[in-house]
PyMOL Python script that loads the backbone (N, CA, C, O; Angstrom):
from pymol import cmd

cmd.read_pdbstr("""\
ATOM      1  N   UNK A   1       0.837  -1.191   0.000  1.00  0.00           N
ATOM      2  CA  UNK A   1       0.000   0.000   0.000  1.00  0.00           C
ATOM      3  C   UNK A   1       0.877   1.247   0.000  1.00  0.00           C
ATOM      4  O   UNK A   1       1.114   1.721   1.111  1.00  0.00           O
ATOM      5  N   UNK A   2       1.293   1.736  -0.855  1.00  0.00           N
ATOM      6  CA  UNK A   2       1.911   3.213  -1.526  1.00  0.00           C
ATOM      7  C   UNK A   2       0.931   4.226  -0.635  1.00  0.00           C
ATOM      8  O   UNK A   2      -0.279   4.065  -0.481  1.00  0.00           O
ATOM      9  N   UNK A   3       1.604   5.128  -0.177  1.00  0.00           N
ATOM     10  CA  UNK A   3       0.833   6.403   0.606  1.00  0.00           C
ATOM     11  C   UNK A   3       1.823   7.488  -0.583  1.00  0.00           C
ATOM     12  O   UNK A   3       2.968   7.514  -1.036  1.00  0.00           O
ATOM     13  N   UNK A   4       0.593   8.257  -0.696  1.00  0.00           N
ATOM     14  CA  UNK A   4       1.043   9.114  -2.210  1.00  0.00           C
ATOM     15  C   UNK A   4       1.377  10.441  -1.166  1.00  0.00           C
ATOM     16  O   UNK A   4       0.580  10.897  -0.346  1.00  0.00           O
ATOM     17  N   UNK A   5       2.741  10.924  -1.414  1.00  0.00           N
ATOM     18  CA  UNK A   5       2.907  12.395  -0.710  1.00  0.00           C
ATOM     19  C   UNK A   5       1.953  13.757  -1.278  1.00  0.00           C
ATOM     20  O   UNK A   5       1.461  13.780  -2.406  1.00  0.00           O
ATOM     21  N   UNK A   6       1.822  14.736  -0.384  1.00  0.00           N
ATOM     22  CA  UNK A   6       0.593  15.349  -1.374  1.00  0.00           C
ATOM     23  C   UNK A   6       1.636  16.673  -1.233  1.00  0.00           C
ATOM     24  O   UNK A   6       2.199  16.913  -0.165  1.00  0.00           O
ATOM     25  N   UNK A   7       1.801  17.396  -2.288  1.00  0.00           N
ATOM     26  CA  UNK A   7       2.842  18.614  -2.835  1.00  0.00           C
ATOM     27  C   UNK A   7       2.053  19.541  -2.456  1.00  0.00           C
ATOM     28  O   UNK A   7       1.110  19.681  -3.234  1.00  0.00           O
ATOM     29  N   UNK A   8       2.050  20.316  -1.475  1.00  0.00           N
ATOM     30  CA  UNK A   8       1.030  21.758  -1.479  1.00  0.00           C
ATOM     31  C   UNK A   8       2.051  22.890  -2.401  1.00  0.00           C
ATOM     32  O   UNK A   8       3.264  23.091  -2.334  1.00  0.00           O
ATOM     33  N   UNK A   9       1.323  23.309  -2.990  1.00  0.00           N
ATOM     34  CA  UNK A   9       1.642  24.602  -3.878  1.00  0.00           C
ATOM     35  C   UNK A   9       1.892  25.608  -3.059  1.00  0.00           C
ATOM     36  O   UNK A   9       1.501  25.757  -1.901  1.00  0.00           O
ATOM     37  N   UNK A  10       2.972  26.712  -4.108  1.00  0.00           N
ATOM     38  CA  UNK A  10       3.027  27.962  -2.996  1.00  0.00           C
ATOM     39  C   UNK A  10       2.132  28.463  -2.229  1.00  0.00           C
ATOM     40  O   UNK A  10       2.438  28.938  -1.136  1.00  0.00           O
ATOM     41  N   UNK A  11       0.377  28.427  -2.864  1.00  0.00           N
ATOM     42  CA  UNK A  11      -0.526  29.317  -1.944  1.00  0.00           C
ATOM     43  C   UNK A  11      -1.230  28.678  -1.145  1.00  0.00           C
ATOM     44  O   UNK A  11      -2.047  29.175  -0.370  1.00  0.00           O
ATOM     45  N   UNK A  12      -0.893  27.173  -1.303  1.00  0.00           N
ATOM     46  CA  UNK A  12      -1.756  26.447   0.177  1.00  0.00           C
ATOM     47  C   UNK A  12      -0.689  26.569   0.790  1.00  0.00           C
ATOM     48  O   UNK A  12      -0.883  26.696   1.999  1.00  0.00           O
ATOM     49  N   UNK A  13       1.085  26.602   0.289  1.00  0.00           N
ATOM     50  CA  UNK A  13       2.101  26.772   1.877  1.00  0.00           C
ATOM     51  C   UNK A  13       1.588  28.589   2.095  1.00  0.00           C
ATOM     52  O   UNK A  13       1.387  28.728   3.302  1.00  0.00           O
ATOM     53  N   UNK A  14       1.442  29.350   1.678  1.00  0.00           N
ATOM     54  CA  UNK A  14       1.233  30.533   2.359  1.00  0.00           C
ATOM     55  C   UNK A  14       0.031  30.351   3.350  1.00  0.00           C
ATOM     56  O   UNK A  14       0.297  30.600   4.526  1.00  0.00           O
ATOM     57  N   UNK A  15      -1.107  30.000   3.093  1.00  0.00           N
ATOM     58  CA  UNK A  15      -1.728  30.129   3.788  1.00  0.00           C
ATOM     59  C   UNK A  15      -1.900  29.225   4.944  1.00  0.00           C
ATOM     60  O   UNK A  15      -2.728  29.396   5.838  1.00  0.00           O
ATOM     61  N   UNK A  16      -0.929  28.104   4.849  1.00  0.00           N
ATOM     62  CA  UNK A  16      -0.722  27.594   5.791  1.00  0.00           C
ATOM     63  C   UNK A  16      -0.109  27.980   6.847  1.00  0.00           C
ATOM     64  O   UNK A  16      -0.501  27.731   7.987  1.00  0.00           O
ATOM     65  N   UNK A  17       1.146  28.771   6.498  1.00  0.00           N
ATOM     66  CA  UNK A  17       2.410  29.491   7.005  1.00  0.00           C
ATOM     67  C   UNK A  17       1.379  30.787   7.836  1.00  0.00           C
ATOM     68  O   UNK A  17       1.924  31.210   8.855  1.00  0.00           O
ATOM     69  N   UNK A  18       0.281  31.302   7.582  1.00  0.00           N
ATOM     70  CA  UNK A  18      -0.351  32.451   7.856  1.00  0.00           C
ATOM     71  C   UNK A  18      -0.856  32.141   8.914  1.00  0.00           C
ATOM     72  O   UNK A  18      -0.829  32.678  10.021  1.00  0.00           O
ATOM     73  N   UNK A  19      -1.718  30.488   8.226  1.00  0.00           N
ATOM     74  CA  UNK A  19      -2.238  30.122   9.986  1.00  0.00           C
ATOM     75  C   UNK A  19      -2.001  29.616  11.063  1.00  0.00           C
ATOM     76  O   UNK A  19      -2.679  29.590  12.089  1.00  0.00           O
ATOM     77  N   UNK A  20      -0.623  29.035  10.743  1.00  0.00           N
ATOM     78  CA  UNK A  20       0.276  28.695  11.488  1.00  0.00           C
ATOM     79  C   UNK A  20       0.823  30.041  12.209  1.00  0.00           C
ATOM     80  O   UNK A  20       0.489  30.114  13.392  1.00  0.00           O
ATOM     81  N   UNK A  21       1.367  30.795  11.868  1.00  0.00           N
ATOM     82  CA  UNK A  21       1.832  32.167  12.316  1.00  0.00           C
ATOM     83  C   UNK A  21       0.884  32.888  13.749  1.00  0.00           C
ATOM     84  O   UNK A  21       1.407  33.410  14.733  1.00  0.00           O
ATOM     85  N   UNK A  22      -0.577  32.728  13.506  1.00  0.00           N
ATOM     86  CA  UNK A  22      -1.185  33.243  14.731  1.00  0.00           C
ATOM     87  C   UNK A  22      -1.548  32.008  15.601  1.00  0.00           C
ATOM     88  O   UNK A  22      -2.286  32.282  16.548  1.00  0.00           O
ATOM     89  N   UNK A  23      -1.191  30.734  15.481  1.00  0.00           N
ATOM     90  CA  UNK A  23      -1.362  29.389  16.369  1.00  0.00           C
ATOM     91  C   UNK A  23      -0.682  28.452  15.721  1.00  0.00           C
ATOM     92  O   UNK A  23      -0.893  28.261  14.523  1.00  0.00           O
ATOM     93  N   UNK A  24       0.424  27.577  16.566  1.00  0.00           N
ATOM     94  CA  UNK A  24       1.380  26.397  16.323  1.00  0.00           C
ATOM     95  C   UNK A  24       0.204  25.325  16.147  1.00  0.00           C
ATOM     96  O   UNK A  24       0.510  24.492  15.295  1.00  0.00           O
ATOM     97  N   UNK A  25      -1.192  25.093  16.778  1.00  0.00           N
ATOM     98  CA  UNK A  25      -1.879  24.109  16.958  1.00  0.00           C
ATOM     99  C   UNK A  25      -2.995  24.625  16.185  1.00  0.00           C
ATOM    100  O   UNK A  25      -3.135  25.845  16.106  1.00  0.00           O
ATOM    101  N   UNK A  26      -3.969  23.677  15.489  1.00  0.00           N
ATOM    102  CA  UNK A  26      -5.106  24.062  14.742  1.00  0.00           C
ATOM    103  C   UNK A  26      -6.326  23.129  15.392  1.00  0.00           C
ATOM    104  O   UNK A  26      -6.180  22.072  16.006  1.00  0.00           O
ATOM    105  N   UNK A  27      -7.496  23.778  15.104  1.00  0.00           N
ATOM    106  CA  UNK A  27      -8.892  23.211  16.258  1.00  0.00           C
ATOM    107  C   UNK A  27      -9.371  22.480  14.906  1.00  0.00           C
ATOM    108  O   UNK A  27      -8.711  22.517  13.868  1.00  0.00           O
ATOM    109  N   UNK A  28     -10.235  22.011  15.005  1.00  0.00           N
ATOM    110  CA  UNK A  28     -10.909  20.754  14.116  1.00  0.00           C
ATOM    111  C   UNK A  28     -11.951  21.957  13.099  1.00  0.00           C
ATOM    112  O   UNK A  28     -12.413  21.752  11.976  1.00  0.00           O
ATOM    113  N   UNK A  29     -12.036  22.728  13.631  1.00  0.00           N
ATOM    114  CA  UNK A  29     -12.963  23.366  12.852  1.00  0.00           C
ATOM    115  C   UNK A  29     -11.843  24.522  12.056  1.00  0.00           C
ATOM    116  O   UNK A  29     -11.914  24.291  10.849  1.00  0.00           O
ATOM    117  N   UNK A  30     -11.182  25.288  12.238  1.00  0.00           N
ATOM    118  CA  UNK A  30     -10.692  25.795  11.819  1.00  0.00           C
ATOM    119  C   UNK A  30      -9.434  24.811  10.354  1.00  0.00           C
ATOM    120  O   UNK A  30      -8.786  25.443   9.520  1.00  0.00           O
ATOM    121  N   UNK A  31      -9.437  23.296  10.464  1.00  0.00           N
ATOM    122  CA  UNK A  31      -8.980  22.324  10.383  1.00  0.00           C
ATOM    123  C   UNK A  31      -9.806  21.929   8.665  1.00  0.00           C
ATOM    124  O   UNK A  31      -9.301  21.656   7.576  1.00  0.00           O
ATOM    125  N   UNK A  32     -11.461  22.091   9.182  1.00  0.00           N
ATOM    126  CA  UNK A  32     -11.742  21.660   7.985  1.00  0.00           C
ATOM    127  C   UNK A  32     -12.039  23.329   7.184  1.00  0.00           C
ATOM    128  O   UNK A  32     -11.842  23.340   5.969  1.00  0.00           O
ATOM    129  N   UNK A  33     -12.277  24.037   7.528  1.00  0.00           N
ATOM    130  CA  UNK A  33     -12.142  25.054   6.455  1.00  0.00           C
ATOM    131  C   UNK A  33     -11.064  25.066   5.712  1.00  0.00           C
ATOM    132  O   UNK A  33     -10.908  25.117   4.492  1.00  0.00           O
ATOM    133  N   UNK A  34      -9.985  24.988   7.024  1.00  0.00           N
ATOM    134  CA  UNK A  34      -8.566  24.989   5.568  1.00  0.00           C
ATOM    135  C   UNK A  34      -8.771  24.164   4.448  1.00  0.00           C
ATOM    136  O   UNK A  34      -8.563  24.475   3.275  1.00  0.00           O
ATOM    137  N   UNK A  35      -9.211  23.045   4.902  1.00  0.00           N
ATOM    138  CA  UNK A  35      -9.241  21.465   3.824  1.00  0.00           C
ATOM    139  C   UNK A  35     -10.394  22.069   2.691  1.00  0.00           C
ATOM    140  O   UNK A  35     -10.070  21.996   1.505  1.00  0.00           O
ATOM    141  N   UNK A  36     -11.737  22.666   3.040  1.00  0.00           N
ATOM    142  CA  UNK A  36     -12.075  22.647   1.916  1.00  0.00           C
ATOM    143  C   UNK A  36     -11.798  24.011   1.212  1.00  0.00           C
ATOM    144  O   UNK A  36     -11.981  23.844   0.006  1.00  0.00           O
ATOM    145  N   UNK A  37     -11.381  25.458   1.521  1.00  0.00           N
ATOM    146  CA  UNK A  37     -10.555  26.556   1.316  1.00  0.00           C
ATOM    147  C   UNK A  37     -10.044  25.868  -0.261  1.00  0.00           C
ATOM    148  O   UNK A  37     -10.411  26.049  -1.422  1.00  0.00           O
ATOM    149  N   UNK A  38      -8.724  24.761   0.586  1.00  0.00           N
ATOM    150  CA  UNK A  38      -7.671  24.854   0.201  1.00  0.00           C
ATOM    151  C   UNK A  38      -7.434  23.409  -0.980  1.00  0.00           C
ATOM    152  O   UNK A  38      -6.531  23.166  -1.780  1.00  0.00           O
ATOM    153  N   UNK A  39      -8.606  22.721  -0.645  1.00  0.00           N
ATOM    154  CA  UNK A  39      -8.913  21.179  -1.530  1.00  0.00           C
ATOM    155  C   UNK A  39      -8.377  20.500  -1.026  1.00  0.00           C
ATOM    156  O   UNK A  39      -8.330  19.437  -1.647  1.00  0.00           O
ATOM    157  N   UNK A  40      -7.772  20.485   0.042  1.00  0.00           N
ATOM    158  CA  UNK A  40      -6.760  19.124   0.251  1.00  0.00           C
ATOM    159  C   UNK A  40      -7.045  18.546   1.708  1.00  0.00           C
ATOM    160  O   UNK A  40      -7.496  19.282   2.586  1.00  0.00           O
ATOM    161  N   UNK A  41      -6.711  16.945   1.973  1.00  0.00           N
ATOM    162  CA  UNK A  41      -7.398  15.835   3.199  1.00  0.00           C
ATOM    163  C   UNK A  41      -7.015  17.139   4.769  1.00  0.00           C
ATOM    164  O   UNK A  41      -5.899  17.615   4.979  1.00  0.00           O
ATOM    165  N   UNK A  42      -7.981  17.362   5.423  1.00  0.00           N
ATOM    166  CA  UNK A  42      -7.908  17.509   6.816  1.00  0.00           C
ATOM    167  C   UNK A  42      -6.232  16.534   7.397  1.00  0.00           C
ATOM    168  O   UNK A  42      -5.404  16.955   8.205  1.00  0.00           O
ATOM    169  N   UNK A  43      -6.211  15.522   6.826  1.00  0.00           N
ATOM    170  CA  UNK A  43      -5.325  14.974   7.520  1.00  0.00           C
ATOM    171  C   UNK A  43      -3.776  15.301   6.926  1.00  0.00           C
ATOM    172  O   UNK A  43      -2.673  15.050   7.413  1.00  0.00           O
ATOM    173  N   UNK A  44      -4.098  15.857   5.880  1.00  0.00           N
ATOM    174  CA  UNK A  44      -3.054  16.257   5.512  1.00  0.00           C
ATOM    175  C   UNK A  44      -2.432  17.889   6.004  1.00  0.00           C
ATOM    176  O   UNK A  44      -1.218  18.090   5.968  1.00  0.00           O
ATOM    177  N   UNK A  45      -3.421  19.008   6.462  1.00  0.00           N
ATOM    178  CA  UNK A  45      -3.067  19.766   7.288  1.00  0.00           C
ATOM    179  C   UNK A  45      -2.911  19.217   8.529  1.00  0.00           C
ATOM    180  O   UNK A  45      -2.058  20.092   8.676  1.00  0.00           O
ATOM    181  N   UNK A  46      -2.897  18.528   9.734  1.00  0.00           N
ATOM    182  CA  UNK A  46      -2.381  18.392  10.508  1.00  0.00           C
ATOM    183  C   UNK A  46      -1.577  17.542  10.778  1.00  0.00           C
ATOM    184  O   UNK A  46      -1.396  17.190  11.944  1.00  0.00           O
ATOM    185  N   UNK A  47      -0.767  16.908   9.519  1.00  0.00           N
ATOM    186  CA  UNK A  47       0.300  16.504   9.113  1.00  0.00           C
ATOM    187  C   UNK A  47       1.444  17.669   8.927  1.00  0.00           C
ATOM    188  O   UNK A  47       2.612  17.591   9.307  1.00  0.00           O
ATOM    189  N   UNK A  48       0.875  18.670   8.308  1.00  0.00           N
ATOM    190  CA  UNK A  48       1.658  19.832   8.011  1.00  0.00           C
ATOM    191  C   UNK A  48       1.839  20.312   9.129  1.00  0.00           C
ATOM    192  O   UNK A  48       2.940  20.007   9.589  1.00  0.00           O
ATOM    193  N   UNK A  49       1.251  20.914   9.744  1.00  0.00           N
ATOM    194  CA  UNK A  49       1.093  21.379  11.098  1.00  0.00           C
ATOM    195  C   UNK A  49       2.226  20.783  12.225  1.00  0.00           C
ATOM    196  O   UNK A  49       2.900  21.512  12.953  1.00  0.00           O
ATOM    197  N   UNK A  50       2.282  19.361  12.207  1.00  0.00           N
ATOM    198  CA  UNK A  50       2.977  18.907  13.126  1.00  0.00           C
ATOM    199  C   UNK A  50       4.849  18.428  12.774  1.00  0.00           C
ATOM    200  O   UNK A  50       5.901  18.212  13.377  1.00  0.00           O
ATOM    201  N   UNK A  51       4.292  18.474  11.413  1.00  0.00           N
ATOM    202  CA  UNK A  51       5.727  18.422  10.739  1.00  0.00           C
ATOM    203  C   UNK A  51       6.413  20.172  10.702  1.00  0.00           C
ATOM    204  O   UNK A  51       7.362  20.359   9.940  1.00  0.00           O
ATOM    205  N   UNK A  52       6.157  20.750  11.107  1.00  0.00           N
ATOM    206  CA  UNK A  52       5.817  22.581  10.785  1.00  0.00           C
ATOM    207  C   UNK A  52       6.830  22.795  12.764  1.00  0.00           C
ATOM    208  O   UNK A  52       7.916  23.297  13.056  1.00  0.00           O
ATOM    209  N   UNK A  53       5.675  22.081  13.672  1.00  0.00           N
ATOM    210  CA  UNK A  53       6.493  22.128  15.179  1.00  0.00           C
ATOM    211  C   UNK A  53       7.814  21.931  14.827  1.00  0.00           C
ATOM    212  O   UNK A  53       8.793  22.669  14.714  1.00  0.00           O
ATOM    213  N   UNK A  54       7.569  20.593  14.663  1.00  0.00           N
ATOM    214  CA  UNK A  54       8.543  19.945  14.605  1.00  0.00           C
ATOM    215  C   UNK A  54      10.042  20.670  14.013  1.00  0.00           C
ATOM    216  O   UNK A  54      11.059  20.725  14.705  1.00  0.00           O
ATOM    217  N   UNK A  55       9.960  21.116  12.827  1.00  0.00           N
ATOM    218  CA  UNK A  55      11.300  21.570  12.149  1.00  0.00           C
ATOM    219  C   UNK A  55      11.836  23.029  13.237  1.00  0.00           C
ATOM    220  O   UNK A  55      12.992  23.386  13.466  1.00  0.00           O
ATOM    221  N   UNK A  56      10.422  23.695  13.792  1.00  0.00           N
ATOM    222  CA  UNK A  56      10.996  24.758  14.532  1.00  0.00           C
ATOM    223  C   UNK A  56      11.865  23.841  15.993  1.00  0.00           C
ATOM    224  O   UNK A  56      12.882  24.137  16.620  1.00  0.00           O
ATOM    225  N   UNK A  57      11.247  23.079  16.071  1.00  0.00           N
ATOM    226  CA  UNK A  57      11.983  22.940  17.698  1.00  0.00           C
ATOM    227  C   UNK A  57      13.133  22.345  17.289  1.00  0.00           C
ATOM    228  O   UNK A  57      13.951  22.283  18.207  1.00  0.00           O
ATOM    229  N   UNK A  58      13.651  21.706  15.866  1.00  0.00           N
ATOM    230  CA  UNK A  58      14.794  21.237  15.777  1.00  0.00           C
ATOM    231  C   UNK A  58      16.242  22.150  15.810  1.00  0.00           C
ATOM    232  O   UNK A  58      17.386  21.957  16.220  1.00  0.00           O
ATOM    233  N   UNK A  59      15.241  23.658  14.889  1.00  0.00           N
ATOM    234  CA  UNK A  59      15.882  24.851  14.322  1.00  0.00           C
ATOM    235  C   UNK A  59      16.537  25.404  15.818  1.00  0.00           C
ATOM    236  O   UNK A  59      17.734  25.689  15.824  1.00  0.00           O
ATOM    237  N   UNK A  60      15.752  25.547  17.060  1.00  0.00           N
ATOM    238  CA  UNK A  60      15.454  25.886  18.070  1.00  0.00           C
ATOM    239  C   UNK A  60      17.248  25.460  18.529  1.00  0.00           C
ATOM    240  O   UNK A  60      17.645  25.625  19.683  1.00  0.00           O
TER     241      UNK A  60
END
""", "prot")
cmd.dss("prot")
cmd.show_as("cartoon", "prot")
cmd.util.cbc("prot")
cmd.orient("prot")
């Protein structure tokens, strides 16, 4: 079973980067607007999201 990586484009990373910027953590609702906003799985923003902590606390 292949799990297909999903490429966000520059303007789903901006607006990710935006909402990330006023909260490290995202609520379920604010969660699926992005997804349908932006077309892409709920699970794939809080994939982003946690991969997103993550690189800061490494940077850190």
């Amino acid at each position: 079973s292949q799990i297909t990586r999903t490429r966000f484009t520059p303007y789903q990373t901006q607006v990710l980067n935006e909402t990330f910027s006023s909260s490290a953590y995202i609520d379920a609702s604010t969660c699926g607007q992005l997804a349908r906003l932006l077309g892409i799985s709920s699970r794939s923003i809080q994939t982003w999201f946690k991969n997103k902590r993550y690189k800061l606390r490494i940077q850190a």
